[in-house]
C-alpha positions in Angstrom: -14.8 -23.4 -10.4 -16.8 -25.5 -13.0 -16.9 -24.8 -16.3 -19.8 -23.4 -18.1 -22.0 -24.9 -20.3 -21.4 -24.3 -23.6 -24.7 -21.9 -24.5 -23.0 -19.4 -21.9 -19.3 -19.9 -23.9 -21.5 -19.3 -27.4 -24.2 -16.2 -26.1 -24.5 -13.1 -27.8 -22.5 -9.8 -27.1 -25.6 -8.3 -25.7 -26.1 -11.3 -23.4 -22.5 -11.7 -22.2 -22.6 -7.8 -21.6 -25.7 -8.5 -19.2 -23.8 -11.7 -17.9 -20.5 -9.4 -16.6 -23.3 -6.8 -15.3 -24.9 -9.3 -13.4 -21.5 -10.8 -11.6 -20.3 -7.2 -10.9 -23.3 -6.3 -8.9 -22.9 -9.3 -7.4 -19.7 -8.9 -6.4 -20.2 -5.3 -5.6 -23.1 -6.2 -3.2 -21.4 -9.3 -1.3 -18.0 -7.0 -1.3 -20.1 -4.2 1.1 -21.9 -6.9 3.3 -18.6 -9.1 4.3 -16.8 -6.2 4.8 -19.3 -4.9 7.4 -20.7 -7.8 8.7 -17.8 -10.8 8.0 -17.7 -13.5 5.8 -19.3 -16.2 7.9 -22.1 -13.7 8.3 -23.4 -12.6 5.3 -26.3 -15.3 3.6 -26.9 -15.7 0.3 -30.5 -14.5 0.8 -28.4 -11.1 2.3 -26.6 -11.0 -1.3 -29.0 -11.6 -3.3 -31.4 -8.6 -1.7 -28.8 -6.4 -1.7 -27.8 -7.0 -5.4 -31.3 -7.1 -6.9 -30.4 -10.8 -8.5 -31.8 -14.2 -7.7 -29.7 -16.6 -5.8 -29.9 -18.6 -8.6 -27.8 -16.0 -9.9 -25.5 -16.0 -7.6 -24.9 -20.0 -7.8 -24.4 -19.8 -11.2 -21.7 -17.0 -11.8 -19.9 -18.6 -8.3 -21.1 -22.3 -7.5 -21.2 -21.6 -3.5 -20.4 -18.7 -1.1 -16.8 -19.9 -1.0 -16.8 -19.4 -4.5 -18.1 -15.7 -4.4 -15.3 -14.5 -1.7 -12.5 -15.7 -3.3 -13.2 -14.1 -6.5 -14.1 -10.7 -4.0 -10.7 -11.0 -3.1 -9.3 -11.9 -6.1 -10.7 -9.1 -8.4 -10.1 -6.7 -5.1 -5.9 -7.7 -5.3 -5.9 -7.4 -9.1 -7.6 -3.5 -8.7 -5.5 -2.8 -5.9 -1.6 -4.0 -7.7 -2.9 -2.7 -11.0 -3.1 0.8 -9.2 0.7 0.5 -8.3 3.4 0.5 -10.1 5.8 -1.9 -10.4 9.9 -1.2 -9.9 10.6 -2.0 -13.7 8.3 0.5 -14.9 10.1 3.4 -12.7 13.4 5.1 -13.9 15.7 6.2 -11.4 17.8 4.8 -8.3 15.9 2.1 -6.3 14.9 4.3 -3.3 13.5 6.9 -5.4 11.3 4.5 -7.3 10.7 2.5 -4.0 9.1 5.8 -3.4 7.1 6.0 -6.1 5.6 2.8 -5.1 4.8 3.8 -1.6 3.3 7.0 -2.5 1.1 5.5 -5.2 -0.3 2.5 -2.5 -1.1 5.1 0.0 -2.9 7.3 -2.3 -4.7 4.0 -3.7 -5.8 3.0 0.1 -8.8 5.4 -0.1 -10.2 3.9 -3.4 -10.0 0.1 -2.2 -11.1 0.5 1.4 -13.7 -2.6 1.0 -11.2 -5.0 -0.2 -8.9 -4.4 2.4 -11.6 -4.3 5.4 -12.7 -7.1 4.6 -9.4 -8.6 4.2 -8.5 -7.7 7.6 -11.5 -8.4 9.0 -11.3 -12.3 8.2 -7.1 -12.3 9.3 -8.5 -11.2 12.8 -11.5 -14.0 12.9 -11.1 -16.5 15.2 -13.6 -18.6 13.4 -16.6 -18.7 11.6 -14.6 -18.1 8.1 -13.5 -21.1 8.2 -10.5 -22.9 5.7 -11.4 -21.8 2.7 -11.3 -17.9 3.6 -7.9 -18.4 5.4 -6.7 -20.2 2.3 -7.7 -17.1 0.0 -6.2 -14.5 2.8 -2.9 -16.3 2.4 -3.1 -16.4 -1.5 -3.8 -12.5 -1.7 -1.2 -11.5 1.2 1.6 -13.9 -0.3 1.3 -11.9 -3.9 1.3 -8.8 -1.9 4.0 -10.0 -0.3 5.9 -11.3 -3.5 5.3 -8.0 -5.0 7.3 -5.8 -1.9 10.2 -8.8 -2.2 10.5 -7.0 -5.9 11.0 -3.6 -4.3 13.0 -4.3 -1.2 15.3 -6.7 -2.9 16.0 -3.7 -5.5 16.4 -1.1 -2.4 19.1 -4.3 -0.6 20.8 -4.3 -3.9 21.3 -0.4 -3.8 22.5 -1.0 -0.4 25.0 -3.7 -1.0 22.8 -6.2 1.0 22.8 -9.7 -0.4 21.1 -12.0 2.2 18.5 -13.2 1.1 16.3 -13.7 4.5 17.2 -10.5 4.9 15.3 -9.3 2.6 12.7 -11.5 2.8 12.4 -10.6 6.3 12.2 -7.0 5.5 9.6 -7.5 3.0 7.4 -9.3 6.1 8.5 -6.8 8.5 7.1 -3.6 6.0 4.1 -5.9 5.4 3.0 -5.6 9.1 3.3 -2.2 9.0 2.1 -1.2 6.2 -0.9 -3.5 8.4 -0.5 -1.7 11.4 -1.3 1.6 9.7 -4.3 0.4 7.8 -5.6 -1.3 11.3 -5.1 2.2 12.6 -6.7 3.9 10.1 -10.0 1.5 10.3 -9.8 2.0 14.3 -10.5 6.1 13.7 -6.9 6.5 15.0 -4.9 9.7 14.3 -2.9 8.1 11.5 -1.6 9.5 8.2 -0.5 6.8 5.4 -0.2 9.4 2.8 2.3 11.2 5.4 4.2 7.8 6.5 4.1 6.7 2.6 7.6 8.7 1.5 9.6 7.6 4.2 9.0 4.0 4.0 12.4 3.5 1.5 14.2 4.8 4.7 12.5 2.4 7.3 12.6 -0.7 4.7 16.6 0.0 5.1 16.4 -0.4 9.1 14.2 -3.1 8.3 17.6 -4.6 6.2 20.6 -4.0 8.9 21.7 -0.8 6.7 20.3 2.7 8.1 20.7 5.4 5.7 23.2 7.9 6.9 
């Protein structure tokens, strides 16, 4: 993104205050529109109606439309990973604070349900998207991903398993499902995260060779 020129870096409180106002209701408005309608689309003219702001706006908080999704999906990851917990800030054996974790995401589905349509909206595009929203898909899912290696490599150590494409393979495999319920959810399908969310620690085992007895 390119930088800003130096009267933004040197504005007022009250004008910075405005600034962040202004690139939240951006966000906020381009967040609704892709995850109804799909990256490729939503216009600019479409954002800047919904949001109230100019597109000039618009181009100058994000440079391009490329520019505006990937900090969507950026500031929709941070949200969603600052909501749960991580395994070093949980006392207790692994699976119990595997738990935790599980629990916490589930409950924490409800509040982020625009970040993650619109996430899996773009993963099942065909087209249209295009390179750049692939690229910021990956980015998001692979510190998703790097953040369940953390708690599965914790539950393998538990278990006394030390490959490590095991776990990594785990981690994948709980990814996908933890997918596959969300797709479910989106489809109007008789599904229950919340429900699934405490028994995850024992599936992750399967998912590792080791089946709790």
């Amino acid at each position: 993104m390119s930088p800003r020129p130096p009267a933004a870096r040197s504005a007022s409180p009250r004008v910075q205050l405005r600034g962040e106002r202004s690139r939240a209701e951006i966000l906020d408005a381009a967040e609704r529109l892709m995850a109804d309608a799909g990256f490729a689309s939503v216009s600019i003219a479409q954002i800047e109606q919904a949001s109230g702001l100019p597109a000039s706006s618009i181009y100058w908080h994000f440079d391009s439309k490329a520019g505006l999704l990937l900090e969507i999906m950026r500031r929709g990851a941070e949200r969603f990973l600052a909501d749960v917990p991580e395994m070093d800030a949980i006392p207790g054996p692994a699976l119990e604070r595997a738990r935790a974790i599980f629990v916490t995401a589930a409950e924490h589905v409800g509040e982020h349900p625009l970040f993650l349509r619109l996430m899996l909206g773009m993963s099942l595009q065909s087209g249209g998207a295009g390179e750049t929203a692939r690229q910021v898909i990956r980015e998001v899912r692979d510190q998703m991903l790097a953040r369940l290696r953390v708690t599965i490599a914790a539950i393998a150590q538990e278990a006394g398993v030390t490959s490590d494409d095991a776990i990594d393979q785990a981690a994948r495999a709980t990814r996908a499902t933890l997918d596959g319920g969300f797709l479910a959810i989106q489809l109007g399908e008789d599904f229950d995260l919340k429900r699934m969310a405490p028994r995850m620690p024992e599936v992750v085992l399967g998912f590792l060779g080791h089946p709790r007895r």
